[in-house]
C-alpha positions as a printed NumPy array, in Angstrom:
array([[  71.592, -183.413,   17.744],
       [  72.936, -181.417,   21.072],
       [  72.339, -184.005,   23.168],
       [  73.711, -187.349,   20.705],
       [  77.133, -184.356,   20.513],
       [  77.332, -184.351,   24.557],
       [  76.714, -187.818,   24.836],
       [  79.866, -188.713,   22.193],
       [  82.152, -186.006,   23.504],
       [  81.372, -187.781,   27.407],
       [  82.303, -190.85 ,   25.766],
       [  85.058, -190.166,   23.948],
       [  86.83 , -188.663,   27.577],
       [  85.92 , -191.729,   29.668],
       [  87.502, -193.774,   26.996],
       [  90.377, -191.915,   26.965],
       [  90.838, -191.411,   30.509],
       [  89.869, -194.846,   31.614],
       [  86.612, -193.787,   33.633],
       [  84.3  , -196.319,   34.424],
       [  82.004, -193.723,   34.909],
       [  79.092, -192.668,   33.081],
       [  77.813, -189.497,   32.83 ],
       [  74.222, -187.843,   34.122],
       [  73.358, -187.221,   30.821],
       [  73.763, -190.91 ,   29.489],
       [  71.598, -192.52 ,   32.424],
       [  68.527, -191.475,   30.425],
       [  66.13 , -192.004,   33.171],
       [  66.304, -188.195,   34.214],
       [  65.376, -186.705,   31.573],
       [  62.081, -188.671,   30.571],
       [  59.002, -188.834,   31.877],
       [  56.681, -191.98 ,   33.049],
       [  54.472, -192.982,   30.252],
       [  50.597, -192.51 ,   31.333],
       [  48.954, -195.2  ,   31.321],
       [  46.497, -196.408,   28.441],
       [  44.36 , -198.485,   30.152],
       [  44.466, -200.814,   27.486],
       [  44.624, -204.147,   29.234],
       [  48.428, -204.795,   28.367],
       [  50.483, -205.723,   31.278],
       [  53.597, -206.193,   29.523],
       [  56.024, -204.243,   30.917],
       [  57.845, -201.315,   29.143],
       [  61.016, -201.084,   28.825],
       [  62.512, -197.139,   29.549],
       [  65.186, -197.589,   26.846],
       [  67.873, -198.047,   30.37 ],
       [  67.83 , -202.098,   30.149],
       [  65.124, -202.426,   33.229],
       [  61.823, -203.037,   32.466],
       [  59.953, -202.177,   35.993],
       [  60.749, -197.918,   35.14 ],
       [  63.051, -197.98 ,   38.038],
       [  66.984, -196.587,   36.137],
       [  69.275, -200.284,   36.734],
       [  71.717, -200.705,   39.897],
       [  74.732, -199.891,   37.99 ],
       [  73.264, -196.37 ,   37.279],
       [  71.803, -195.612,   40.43 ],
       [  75.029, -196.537,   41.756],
       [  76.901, -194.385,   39.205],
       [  74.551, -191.488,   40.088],
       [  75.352, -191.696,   43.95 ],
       [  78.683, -191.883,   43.416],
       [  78.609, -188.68 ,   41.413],
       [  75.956, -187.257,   43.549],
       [  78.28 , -187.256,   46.687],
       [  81.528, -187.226,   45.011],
       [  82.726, -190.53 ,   45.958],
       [  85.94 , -192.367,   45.309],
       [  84.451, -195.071,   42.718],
       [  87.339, -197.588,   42.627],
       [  86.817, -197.337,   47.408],
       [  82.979, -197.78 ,   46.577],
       [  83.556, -200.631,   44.61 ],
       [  85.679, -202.338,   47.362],
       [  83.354, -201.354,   50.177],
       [  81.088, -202.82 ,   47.869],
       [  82.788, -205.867,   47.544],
       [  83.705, -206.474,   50.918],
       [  80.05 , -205.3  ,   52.448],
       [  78.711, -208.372,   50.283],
       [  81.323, -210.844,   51.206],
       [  82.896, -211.826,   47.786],
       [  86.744, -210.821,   46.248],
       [  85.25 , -209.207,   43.2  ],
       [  81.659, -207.235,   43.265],
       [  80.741, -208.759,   40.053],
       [  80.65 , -212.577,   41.932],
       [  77.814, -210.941,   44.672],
       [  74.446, -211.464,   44.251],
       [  71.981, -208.772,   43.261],
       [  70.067, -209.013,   46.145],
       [  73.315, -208.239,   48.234],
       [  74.191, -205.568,   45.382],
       [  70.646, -204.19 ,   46.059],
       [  71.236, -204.03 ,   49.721],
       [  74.671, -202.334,   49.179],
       [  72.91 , -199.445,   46.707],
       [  70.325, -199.067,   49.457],
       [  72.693, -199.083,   52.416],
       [  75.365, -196.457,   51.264],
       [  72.195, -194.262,   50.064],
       [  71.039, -194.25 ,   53.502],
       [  74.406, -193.686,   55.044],
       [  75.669, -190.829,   52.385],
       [  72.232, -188.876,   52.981],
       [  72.974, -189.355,   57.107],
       [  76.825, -188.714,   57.303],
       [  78.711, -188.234,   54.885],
       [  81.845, -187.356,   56.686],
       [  81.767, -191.23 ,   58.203],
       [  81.145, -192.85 ,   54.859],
       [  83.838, -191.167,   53.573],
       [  86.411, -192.085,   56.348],
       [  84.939, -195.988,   55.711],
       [  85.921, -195.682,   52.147],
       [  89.224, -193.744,   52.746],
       [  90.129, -197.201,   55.039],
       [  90.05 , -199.064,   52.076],
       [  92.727, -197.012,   50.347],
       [  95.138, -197.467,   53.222],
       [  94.168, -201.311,   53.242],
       [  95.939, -200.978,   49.347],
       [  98.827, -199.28 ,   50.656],
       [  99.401, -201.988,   53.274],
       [  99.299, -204.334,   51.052],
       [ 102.853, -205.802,   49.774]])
């Protein structure tokens, strides 16, 4: 009952406040476990209740989680994002190119954080150029 209470009051507040955002507690994926296996000759996957049947949490979450995770700007992420895989709007690239992206600002958060940072802040002066 805690947890379906946290979940509403986190949704309730992004709604409000327009954040696209989800929070840790909604991504699921942390807080269960990998079922053991039974050995039973099924090789259907499961599904972990987080729309992705391989166990692995989706792209939109893991994004969402390293976004929180290193307290990035999400609207400059999803421009870097956009422009890293060559398209106007993120939601037109690929998923193999989205997959890349995830993987590639992972890499560069854990390794310096300071320059992905100044990358992203470029992309809020590219809005302020604009007429």
């Amino acid at each position: 009952m805690r947890i379906a209470e946290t979940r509403a009051v986190n949704r309730a507040l992004r709604k409000a406040y327009g954040i696209g955002l989800c929070s840790v507690e909604e991504l699921g994926y942390l807080s269960r476990r990998p079922e053991p296996a039974t050995g039973n000759g099924n090789s259907q996957p499961h599904s972990n209740g987080n729309n992705s049947s391989n166990g692995q949490p989706r792209l939109r979450d893991r994004l969402c989680l390293l976004i929180r995770q290193h307290q990035l700007d999400p609207t400059l992420v999803k421009r870097y994002a956009a422009d890293f895989c060559g398209t106007q709007e993120l939601r037109e690239a690929s998923r193999d190119l989205v997959e890349s992206f995830v993987a590639h600002i992972t890499e560069w958060a854990a390794k310096d954080h300071a320059g992905l940072v100044c990358k992203l802040n470029s992309y809020a002066q590219e809005e302020a150029i604009r007429p």
